[in-house]
C-alpha positions as CSV (number, residue, x, y, z in Angstrom):
1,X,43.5,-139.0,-67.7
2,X,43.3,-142.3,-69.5
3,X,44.3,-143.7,-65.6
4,X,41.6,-142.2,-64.0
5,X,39.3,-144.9,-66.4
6,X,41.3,-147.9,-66.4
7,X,43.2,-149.4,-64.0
8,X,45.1,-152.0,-66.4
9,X,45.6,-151.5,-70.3
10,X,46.6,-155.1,-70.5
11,X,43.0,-157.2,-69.6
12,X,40.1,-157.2,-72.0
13,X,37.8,-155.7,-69.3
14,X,38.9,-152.6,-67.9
15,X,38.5,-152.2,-63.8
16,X,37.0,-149.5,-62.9
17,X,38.8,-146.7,-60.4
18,X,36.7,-147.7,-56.4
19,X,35.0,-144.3,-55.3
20,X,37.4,-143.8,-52.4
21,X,40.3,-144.0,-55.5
22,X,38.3,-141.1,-57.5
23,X,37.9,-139.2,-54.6
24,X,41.8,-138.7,-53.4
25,X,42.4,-137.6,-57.1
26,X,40.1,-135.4,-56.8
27,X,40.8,-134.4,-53.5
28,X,44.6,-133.9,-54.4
29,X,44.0,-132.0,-58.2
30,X,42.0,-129.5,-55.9
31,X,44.8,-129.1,-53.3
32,X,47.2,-128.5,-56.2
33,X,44.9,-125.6,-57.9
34,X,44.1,-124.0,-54.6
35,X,47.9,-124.0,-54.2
36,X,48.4,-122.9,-57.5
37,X,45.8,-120.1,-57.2
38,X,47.5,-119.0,-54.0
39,X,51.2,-119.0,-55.0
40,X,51.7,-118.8,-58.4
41,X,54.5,-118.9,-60.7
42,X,56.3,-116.6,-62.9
43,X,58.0,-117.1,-66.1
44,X,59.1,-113.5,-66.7
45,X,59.0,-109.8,-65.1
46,X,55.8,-109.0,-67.2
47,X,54.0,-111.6,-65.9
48,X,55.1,-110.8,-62.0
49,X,53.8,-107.0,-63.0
50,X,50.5,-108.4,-64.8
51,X,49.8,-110.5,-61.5
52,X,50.0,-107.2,-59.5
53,X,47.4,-105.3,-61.7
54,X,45.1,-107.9,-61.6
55,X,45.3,-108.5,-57.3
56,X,45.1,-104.8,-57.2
57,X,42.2,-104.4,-59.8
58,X,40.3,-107.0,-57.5
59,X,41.1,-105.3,-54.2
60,X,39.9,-101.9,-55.4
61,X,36.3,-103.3,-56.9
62,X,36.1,-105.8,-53.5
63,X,36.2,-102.3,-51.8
64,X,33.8,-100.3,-53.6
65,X,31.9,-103.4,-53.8
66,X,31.9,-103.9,-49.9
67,X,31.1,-100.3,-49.5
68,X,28.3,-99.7,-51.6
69,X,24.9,-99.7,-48.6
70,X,22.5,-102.7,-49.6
71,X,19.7,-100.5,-50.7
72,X,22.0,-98.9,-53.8
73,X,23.7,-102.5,-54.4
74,X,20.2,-103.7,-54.9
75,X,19.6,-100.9,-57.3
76,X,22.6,-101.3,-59.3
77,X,22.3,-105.1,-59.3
78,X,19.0,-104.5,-60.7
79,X,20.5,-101.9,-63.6
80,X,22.8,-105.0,-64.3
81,X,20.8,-107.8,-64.5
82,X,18.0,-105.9,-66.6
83,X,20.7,-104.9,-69.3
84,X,22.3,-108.4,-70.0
85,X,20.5,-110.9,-68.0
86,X,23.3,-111.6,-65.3
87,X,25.9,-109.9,-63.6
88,X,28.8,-109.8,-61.4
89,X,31.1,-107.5,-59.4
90,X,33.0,-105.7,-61.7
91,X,29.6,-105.0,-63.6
92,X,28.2,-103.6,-60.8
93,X,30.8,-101.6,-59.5
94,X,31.6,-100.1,-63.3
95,X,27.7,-99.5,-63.2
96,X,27.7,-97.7,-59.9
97,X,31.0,-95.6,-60.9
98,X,30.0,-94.4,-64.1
99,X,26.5,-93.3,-62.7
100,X,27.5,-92.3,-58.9
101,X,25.6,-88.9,-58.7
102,X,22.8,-90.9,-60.0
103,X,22.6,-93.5,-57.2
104,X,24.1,-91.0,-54.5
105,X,21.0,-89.0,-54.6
106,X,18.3,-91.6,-54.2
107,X,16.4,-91.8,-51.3
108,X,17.9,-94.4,-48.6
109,X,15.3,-96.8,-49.0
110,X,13.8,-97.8,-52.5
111,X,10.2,-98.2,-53.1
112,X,9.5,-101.5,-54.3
113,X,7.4,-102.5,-57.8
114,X,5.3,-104.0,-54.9
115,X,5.0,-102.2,-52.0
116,X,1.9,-100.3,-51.4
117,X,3.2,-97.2,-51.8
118,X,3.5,-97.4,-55.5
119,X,-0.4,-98.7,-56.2
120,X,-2.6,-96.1,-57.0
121,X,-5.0,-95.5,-54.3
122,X,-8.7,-95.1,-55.2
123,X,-11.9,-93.1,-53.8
124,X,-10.3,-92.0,-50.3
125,X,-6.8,-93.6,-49.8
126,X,-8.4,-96.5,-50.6
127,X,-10.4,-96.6,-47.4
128,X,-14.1,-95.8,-49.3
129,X,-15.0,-93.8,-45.7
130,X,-16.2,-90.7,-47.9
131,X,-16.0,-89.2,-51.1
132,X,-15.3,-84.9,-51.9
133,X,-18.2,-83.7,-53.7
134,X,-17.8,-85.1,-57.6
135,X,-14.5,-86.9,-57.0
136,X,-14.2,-90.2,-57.7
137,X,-10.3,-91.4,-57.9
138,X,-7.4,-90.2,-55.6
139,X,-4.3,-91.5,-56.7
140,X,-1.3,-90.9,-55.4
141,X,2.4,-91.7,-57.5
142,X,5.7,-90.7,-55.5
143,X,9.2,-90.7,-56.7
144,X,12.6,-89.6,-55.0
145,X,14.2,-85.9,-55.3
146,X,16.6,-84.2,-53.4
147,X,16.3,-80.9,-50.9
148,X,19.0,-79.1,-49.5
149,X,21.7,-82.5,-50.5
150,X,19.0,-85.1,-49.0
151,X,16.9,-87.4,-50.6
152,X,12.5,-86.9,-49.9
153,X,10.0,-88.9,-51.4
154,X,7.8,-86.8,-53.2
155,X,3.9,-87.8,-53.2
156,X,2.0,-86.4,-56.4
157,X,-1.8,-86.9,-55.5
158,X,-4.4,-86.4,-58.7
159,X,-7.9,-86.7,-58.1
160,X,-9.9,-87.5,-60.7
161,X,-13.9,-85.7,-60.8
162,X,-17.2,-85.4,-62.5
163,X,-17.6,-81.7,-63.8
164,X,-21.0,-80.1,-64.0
165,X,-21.8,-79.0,-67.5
């Protein structure tokens, strides 16, 4: 390391390493920990075996991982990241397989914080055309349930009104 800074130990003022010089170290450390990476090296039977769990660990989250539609990878990402901040794939695939039934019986397409679907609506839908006699809000709040194995939205509309006393 001391080489990579100095190109002589014997003059008062160092010479610094040319860019081009930097760069093939670099360039040549990286070929050497891709290859490392790709082909390691074993120093005893437990290691060879310990290898083998962890390729097969990876392969078996890459393919729940891979499998997993975007709408319920969006909805388990979100789990993730709203319990510790970040994530990764191993989180979210532990997080999907501890609560599968959970995300297996949500509706294919989430509703969105921000899609218009999850505002409440006001007056009539929202499009103040006419109002019922003595009603003034219509909301309307849906959430996902299941019928017959599928997933439906349900809509739940309240209507708020004046009552004669």
């Amino acid at each position: 390391m001391l080489a990579l800074g100095f190109s002589s130990c014997g003059e008062k003022m160092p010479k610094a390493w040319t860019q081009a010089e930097i760069e093939e170290i670099a360039d040549q450390s990286a070929r050497t920990v891709y290859y490392e990476l790709t082909n390691p090296t074993f120093e005893n039977v437990g290691d060879v075996a310990h290898y083998r769990e962890t390729i097969e660990d990876g392969e078996s989250i890459d393919s729940v991982f891979s499998m997993l539609s975007t709408a319920t990878l969006k909805r388990v990402a979100d789990v993730c990241i709203n319990k510790s901040g970040i994530t990764d794939k191993k989180q979210i695939v532990q997080e999907y397989l501890k609560n599968k039934s959970v995300y297996s019986n949500m509706s294919p397409d989430p509703v969105s914080a921000d899609s218009k679907t999850d505002k409440p609506a006001t007056d009539s839908g929202g499009s103040d055309v006419t109002k019922k006699d003595g009603v003034f809000e219509t909301s309307y709040n849906y959430y996902a349930d299941t019928i017959d194995g599928k997933p439906v939205k349900v809509q739940v509309k309240t209507e708020k009104s004046y009552v004669k006393q």
